[in-house]
N, C-alpha and C positions, 0 to 999 in steps of 0.2 A: 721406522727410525731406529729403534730398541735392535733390530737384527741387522742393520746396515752397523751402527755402531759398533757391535759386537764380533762382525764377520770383518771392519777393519782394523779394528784394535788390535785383534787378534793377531793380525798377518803379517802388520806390523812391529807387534811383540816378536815375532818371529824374526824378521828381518834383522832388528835389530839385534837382538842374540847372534843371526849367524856372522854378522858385520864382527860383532865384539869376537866369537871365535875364531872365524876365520881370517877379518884382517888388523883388526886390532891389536890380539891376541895374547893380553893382560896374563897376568899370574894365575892360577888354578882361583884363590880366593874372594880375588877382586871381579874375577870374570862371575864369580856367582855372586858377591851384593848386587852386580847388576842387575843378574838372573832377579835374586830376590825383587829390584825394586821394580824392575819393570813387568815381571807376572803378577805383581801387587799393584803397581800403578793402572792398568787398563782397567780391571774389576772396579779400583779406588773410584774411577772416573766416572766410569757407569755409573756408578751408585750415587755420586754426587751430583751430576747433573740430571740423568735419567728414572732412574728408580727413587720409590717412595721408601725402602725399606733400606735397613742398613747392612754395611759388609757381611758382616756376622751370617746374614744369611745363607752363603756359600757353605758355610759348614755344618749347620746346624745339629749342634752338638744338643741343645736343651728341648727344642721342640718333638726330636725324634728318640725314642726309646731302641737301644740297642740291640736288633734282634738274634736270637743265636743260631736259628734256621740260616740267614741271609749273613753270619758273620762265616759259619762254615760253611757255605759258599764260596766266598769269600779268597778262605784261607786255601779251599780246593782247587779254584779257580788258578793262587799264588803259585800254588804247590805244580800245579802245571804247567807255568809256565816256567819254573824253577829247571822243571828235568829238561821243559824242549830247549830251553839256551844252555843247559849242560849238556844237553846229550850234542845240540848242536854244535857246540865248540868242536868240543870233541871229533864231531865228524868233519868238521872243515878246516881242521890244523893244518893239515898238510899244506892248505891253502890260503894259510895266513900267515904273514909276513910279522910274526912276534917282535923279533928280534927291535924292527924299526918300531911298531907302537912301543914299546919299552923307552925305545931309545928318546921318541916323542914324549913320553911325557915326563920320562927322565930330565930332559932338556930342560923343563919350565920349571921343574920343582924338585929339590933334594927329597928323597925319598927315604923313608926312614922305616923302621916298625911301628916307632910310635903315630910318625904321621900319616901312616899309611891306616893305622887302626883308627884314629880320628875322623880320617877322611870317609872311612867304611859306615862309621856309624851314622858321618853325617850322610850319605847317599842313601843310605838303607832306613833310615828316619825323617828325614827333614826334605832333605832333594825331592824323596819321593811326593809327601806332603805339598811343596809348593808346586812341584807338577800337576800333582791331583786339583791342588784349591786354582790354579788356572783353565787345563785344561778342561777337565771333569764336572768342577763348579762353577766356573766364572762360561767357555764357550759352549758345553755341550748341554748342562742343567740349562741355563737360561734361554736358548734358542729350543729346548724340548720343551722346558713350562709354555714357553710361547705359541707352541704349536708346530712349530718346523721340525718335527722330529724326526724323519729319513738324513735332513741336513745334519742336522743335531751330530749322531753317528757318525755320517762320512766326514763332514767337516773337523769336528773334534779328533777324530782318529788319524785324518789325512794331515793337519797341523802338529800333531804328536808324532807322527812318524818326520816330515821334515824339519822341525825342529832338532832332529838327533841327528840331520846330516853335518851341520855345524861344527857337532863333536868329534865326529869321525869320519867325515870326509874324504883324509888325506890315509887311513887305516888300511882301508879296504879296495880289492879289486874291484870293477863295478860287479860284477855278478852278484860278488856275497857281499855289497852294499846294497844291490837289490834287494837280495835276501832279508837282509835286516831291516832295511824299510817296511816290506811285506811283514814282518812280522811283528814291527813297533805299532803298523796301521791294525793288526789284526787284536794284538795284544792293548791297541786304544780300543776299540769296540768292544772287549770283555769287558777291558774297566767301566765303559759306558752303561755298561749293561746291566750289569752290579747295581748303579749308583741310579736306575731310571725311575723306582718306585719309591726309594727313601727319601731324594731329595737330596742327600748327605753324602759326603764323598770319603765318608767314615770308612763303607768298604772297600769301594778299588783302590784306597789306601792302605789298606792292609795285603791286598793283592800286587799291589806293585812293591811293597818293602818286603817282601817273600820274593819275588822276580829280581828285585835289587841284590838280595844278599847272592843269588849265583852269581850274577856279575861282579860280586866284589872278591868269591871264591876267586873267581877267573883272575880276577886282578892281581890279588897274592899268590897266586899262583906263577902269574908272570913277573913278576917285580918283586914282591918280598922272599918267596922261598927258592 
């Protein structure tokens, strides 16, 4: 019951994200209280009807002590995937159509320095965070305590990766939208990986706001400078 739950909540969180991205297609801000309520809504639900324990557990900031072995890890794990989406930009410019993402997200939102620096810090702190406390803590922690732990992996990481076609979709040719999927899936299994002995999604949160802030390099790069 506990993993039928969880394996449809989930899918439907998803669904619903790429609905609101792709044909809704709200403001940059609104489109993410949604984010927020509905990665917090499915976990909320679990817990209220199913589980004896409360939210809080997803994170568990008090019962685990922060280790510094598995935090640099962590940060190394960030740090790699930092250079592979810089070095990969880089090598696939020629093959990306800038000019039109610019122009797409120009369209939704006046873009400023100041807003663009707000927006950086919320993807590289928070974004990253409520991706983690769903993906990482709510589908992959719970279906691995439970036992399905191969699923655990592919499920968690296959749901992370198409969740970000929502985003960018309309960005990329298919190739290097392959490409990015391969590597959203690949770059979920490290986070999962990270986060399989502590319980706590303390680390591939640290590894994905290290992964975030190249993407936001990328972003001021294309938009503000």
């Amino acid at each position: 019951m506990e993993r039928k739950f969880i394996s449809l909540s989930s899918i439907l969180t998803i669904l619903i994200l790429y609905i609101v991205n792709q044909v809704i297609d709200p403001v940059y801000w609104v489109k993410n209280i949604i984010k927020w309520a509905v990665f917090a809504g499915a976990p909320f639900l679990y817990y209220k009807l199913l589980a004896a324990e409360g939210m809080g557990r997803l994170i568990q900031l008090k019962k685990y002590k922060i280790r510094k072995r598995d935090l640099i890890i962590s940060i190394g794990m960030g740090m790699i995937f930092f250079f592979t989406i810089i070095g990969t930009y880089w090598s696939l410019l020629p093959l990306i159509d800038s000019a039109y993402i610019v122009k797409t997200i120009e369209a939704q939102n006046s873009v400023t320095l100041p807003i663009a620096l707000s927006v950086g810090v919320y993807v590289i702190v928070l974004n990253s965070f409520i991706e983690e406390f769903f993906f990482r803590g709510y589908v992959f922690l719970k279906l691995y305590e439970k036992g399905y732990k191969q699923m655990a992996y592919v499920f968690s990481a296959l749901l992370f990766a198409l969740y970000h076609i929502g985003i960018f979709q309309t960005w990329f040719n298919d190739q290097i939208t392959f490409l990015a999927l391969v590597g959203l899936f690949m770059s979920g299994l490290g986070f999962a990986f990270l986060d399989r002995t502590s319980g706590t999604i303390i680390y591939s949160w640290v590894a994905h706001a290290i992964a975030d802030i190249a993407l936001m390099l990328i972003a001021f790069q294309l938009i503000v400078i």
